[in-house]
C-alpha positions in Angstrom: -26.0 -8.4 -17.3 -24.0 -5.2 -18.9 -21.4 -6.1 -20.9 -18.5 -3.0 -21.9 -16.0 -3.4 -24.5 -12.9 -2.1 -24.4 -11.6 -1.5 -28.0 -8.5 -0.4 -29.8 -6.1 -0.4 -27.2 -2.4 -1.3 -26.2 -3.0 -3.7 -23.6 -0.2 -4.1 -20.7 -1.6 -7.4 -18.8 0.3 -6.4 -15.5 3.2 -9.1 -15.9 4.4 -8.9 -19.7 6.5 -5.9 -21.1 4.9 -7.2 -24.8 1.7 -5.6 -25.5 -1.5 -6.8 -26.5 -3.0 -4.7 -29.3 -6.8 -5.1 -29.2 -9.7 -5.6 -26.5 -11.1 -6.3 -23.7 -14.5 -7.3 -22.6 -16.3 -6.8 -19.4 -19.2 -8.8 -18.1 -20.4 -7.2 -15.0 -17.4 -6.8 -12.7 -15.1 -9.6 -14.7 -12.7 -9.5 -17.1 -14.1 -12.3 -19.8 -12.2 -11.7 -22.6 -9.2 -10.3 -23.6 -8.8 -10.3 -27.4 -6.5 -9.5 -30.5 -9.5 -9.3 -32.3 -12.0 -6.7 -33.0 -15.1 -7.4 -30.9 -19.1 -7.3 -31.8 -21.9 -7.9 -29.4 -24.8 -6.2 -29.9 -26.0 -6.3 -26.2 -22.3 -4.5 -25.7 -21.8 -1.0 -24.9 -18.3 -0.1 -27.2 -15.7 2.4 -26.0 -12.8 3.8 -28.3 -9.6 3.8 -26.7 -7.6 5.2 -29.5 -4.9 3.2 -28.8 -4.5 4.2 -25.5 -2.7 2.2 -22.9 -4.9 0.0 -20.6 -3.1 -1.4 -17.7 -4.6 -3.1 -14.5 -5.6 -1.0 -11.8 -2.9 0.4 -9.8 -2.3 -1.2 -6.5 -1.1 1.3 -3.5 0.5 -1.5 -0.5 0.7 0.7 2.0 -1.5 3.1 2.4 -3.0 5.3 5.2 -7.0 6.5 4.4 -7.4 7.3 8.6 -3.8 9.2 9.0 -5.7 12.7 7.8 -2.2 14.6 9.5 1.6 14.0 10.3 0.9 15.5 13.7 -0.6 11.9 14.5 -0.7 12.0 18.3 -3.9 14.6 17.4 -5.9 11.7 16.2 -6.5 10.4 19.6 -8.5 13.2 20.1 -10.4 14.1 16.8 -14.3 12.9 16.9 -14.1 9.7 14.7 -16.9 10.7 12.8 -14.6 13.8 11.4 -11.6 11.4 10.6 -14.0 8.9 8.5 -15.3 12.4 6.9 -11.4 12.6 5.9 -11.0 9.3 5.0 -13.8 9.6 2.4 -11.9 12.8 0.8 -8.8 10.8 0.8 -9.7 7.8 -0.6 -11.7 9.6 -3.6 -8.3 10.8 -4.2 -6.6 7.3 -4.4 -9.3 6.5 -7.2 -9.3 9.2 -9.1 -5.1 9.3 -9.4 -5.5 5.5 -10.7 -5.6 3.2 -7.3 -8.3 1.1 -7.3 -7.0 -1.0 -4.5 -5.0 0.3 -1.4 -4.2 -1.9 1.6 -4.4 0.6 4.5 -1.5 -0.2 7.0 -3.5 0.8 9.9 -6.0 2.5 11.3 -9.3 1.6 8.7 -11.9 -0.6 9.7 -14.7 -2.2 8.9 -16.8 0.6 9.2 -14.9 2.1 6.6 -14.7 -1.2 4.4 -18.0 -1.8 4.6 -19.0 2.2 3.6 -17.0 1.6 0.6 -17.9 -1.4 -0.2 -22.0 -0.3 0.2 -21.1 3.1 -2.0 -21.7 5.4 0.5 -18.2 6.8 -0.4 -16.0 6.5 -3.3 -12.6 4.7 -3.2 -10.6 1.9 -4.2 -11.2 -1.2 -2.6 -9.4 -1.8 0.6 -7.7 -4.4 2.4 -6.8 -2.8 6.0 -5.0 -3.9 8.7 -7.1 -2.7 11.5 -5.2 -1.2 14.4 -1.1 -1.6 14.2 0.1 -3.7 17.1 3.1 -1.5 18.9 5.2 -2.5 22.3 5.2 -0.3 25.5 7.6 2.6 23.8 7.5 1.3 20.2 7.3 3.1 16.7 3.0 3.0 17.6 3.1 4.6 21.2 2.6 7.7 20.2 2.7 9.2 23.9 5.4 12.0 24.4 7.9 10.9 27.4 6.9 13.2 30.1 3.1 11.7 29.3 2.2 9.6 33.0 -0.7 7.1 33.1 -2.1 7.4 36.6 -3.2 4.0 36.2 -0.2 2.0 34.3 -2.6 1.7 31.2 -1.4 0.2 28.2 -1.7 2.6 25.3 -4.7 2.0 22.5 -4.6 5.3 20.2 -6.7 5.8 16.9 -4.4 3.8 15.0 -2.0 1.5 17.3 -2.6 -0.4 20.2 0.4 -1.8 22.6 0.6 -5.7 23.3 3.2 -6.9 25.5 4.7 -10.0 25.6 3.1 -13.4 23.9 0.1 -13.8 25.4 -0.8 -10.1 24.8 0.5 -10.4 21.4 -1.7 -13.6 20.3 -4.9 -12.3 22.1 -4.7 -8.6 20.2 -3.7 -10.9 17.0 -7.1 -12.1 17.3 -8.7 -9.3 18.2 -8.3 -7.7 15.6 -8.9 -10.4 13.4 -12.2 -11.2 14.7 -13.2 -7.5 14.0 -12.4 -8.2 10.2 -8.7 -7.3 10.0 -7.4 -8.9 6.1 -3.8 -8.8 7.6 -2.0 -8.1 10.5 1.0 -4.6 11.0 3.1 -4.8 14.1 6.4 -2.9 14.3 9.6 -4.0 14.9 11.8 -1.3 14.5 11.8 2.7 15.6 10.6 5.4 13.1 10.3 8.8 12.1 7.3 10.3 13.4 7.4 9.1 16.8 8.1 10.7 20.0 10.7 8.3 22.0 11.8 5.1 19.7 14.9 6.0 17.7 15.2 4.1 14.0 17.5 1.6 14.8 15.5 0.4 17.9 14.7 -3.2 18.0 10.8 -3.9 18.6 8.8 -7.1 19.8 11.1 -10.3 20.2 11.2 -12.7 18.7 8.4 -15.2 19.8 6.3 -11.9 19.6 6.9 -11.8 16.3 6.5 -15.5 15.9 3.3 -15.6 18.0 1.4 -12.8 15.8 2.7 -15.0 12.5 1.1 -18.3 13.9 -2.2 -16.2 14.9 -2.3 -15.3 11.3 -1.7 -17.5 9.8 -4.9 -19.2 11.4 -7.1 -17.0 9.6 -4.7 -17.9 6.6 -3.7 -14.5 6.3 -0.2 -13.0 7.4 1.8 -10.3 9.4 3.3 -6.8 7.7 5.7 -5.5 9.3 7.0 -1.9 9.7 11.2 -2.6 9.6 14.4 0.0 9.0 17.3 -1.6 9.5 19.2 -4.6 8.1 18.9 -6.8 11.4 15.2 -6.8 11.9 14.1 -7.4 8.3 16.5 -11.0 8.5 14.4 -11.7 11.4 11.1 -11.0 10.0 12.2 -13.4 7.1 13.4 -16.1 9.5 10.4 -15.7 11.6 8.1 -15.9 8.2 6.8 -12.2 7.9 5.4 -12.2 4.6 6.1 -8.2 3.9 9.0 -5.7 5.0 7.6 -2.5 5.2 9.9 0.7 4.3 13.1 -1.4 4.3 15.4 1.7 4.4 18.9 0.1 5.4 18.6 -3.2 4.0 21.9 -5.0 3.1 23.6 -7.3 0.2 23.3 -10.1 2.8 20.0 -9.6 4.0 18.9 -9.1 0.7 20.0 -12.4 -1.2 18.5 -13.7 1.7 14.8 -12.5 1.6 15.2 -12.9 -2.4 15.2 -16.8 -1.6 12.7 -16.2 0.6 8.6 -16.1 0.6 9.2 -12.4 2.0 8.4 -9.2 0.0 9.7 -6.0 0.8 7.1 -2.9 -0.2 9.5 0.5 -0.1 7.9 3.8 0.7 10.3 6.4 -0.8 7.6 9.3 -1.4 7.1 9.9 2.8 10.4 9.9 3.3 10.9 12.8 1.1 8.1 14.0 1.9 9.2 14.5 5.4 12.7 15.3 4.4 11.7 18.2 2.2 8.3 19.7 4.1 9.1 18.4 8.1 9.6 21.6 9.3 6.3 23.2 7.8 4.6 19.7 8.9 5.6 20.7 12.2 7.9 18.1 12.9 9.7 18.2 16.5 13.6 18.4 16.0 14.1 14.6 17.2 12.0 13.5 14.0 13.7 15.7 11.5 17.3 14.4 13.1 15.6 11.1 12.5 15.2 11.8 8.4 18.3 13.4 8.2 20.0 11.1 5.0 17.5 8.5 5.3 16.0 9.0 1.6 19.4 8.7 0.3 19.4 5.5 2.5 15.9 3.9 1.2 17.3 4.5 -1.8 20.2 2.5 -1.5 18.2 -0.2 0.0 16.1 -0.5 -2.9 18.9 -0.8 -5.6 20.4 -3.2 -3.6 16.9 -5.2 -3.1 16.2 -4.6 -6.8 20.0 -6.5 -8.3 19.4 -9.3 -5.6 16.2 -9.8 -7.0 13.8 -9.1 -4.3 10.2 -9.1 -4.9 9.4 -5.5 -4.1 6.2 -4.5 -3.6 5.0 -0.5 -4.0 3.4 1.8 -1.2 3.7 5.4 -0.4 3.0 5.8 3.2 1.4 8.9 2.8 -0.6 11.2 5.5 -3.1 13.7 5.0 -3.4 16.5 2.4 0.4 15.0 0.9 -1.3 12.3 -0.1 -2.0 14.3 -3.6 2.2 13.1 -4.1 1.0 9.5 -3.8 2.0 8.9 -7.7 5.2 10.6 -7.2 7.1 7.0 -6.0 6.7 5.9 -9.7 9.0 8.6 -10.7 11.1 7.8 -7.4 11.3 4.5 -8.3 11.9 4.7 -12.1 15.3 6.5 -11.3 16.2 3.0 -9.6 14.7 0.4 -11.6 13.2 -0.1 -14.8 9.6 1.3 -16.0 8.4 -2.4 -16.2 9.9 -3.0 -13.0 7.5 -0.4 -11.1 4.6 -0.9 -13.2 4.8 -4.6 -12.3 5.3 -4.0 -8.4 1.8 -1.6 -8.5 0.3 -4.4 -10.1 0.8 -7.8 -10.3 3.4 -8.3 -7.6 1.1 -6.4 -5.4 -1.8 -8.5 -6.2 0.3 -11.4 -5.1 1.5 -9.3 -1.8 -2.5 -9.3 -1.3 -3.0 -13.1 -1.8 -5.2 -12.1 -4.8 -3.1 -13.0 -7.9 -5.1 -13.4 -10.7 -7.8 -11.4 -9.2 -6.3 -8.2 -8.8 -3.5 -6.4 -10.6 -3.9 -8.4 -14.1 -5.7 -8.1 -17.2 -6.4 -12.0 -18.1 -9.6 -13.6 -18.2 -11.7 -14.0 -15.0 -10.1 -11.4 -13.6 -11.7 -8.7 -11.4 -12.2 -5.4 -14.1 -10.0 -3.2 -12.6 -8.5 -0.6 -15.2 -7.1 2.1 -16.3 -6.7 3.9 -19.5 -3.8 6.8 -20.2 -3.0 8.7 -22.8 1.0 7.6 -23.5 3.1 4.6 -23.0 4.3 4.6 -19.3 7.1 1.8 -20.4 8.8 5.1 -21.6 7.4 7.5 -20.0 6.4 7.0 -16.6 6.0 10.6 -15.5 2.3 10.4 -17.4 1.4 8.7 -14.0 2.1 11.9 -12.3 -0.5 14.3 -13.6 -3.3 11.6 -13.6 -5.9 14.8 -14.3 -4.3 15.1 -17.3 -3.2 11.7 -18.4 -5.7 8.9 -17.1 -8.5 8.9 -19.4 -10.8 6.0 -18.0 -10.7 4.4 -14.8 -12.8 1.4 -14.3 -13.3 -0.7 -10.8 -14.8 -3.3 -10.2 -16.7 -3.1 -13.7 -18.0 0.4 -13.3 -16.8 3.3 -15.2 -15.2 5.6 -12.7 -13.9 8.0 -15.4 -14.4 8.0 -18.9 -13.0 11.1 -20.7 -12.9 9.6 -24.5 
């Protein structure tokens, strides 16, 4: 048994804006007491925190590890062994900037699980999605137009694979569930960096949709769903989606709506700028910078109208390749649209429940998994200390084991 204590700190438990002024103990990879009190155990290994600010471990909910460039068509034909080479470098990363859990909206998997969870490469622990289901010319085809199968194949890239129609939808469901899949991504809307969907596109019907939520739900798990526009994410709330993905153009309407709803809605602001500010050195093709054109301003509109109807909004950054290094930008993002609590609780505890692992993840509280981090300020007033994590995350603990320890 090693037991760690966590002493002299400001403790932020992931939900409440009060703080807890004192410590924390760690047995093995559990949280088992969190404390007011000053702590002595003498089989206990003691760390100052100078009254630095301990918060849960950030949560990233929607993530890429496998996406290692925006031109993502190329990724059909890298050697997989190069791209999980990548992966490793990028999930480090993730880590080391304060994620210790990611869910990877598709493309990881359990290869790549199972490396990180042996410790053959350092990361965050990961929840992925497998490959994201597309239709025949959705947001996941990533074939160019004037691309002709000789034999009518369906398309199954490095990330996406096309299912058409019910019976196609519920057997790839299970597919790739049965090859370890934590949750499910389909798309129902166009997006940026394809070749021949435009945004407002709509994707998969609706028994599609419904058949991929039943198959799910079997494995009591549940469907993620990339979404633009206003009209698709009602449907994925009346069809019992559990999490809008991006949400860019979402309305007062549909918004009171998925507020009263189970649904969740996880905005990606950062690759929107991103690709807004950088598309043409990321060698973007004209129709996908047309496609960005305004769209941040949009997302951002979205989420101050999901934020006063009270959505429960989730946090991702959608990040690919070397810009993932701008991955704790969207707290800054963010921040100009909500609160500081607000953000901090949607990278942690509203995450955690996004994951179906509330009061495992994204808490400090007894019992819970000892996922931390230590920084230097007070992000309730300061949030841009999450930006230069080098600099201002002093310890980083997962899953119990010091990652980073600079006191």
């Amino acid at each position: 048994m090693t037991v760690t204590i966590l002493e002299n700190c400001l403790i932020f438990d992931g939900v409440n804006e009060e703080l807890i002024e004192g410590s924390v103990v760690v047995e093995d990879n559990r949280i088992r007491e969190v404390t007011d009190r000053k702590v002595k155990m003498d089989v206990a290994d003691s760390i100052d925190c100078h009254q630095g600010f301990l918060m849960p471990g950030l949560i990233d909910a929607h993530f890429h590890a496998t996406i290692v460039t925006f031109n993502i068509a190329k990724l059909d034909s890298m050697p997989p062994s190069l791209v999980a080479q990548h992966a490793g470098h990028i999930l480090r990363g993730a880590l080391h900037r304060g994620f210790t859990t990611v869910r990877d909206a598709g493309g990881a998997d359990i290869g790549l699980s199972m490396a990180l969870q042996q410790g053959l490469i350092e990361g965050p622990r990961m929840f992925f999605s497998g490959k994201a289901i597309t239709q025949t010319g959705g947001h996941g085809d990533m074939r160019p137009a004037d691309q002709i199968s000789p034999c009518g194949c369906a398309y199954n890239g490095a990330l996406t694979v096309v299912a058409d129609g019910i019976d196609e939808m519920r057997k790839t469901v299970r597919e790739e569930l049965r090859k370890g899949a934590h949750q499910i991504k389909i798309f129902v809307s166009g997006g940026v960096v394809s070749p021949s969907d435009p945004i407002w596109m709509a994707q998969f019907s609706s028994e599609e949709i419904s058949a991929a939520v039943a198959e799910a739900a079997t494995r009591r798990t549940y469907v993620m769903a990339h979404c633009h526009t206003d009209d698709r994410a009602r449907i994925c709330v009346e069809l019992g989606v559990r999490t809008i993905e991006h949400g860019t153009e979402i309305q007062p309407d549909t918004a009171a709506l998925i507020a009263d709803s189970n649904s969740y809605v996880v905005p990606t602001l950062s690759v929107i700028k991103v690709i807004a500010d950088h598309g043409k050195d990321l060698g973007l093709p004209p129709v996908s910078l047309d496609k960005v054109r305004g769209l941040f301003q949009t997302a951002r509109e979205s989420v101050s109208c999901c934020d006063s109807a009270g959505v429960k909004l989730g946090f991702g950054t959608d990040l690919l390749g070397e810009y993932h290094s701008f991955q704790n930008d969207e707290f800054v993002h963010r921040a100009e649209l909500q609160n500081n609590i607000d953000v901090l609780r949607s990278a942690t505890s509203t995450n955690a429940a996004i994951l179906q692992q509330s009061g495992e993840l994204g808490c400090i509280r007894e019992n819970a998994l000892a996922d931390m981090i230590l920084l230097a300020g007070n992000p309730l007033d300061d949030i841009n200390l999450l930006t230069r994590p080098d600099e201002n995350i002093h310890l980083i603990m997962r899953d119990g084991t010091l990652v980073k320890n600079t006191l």
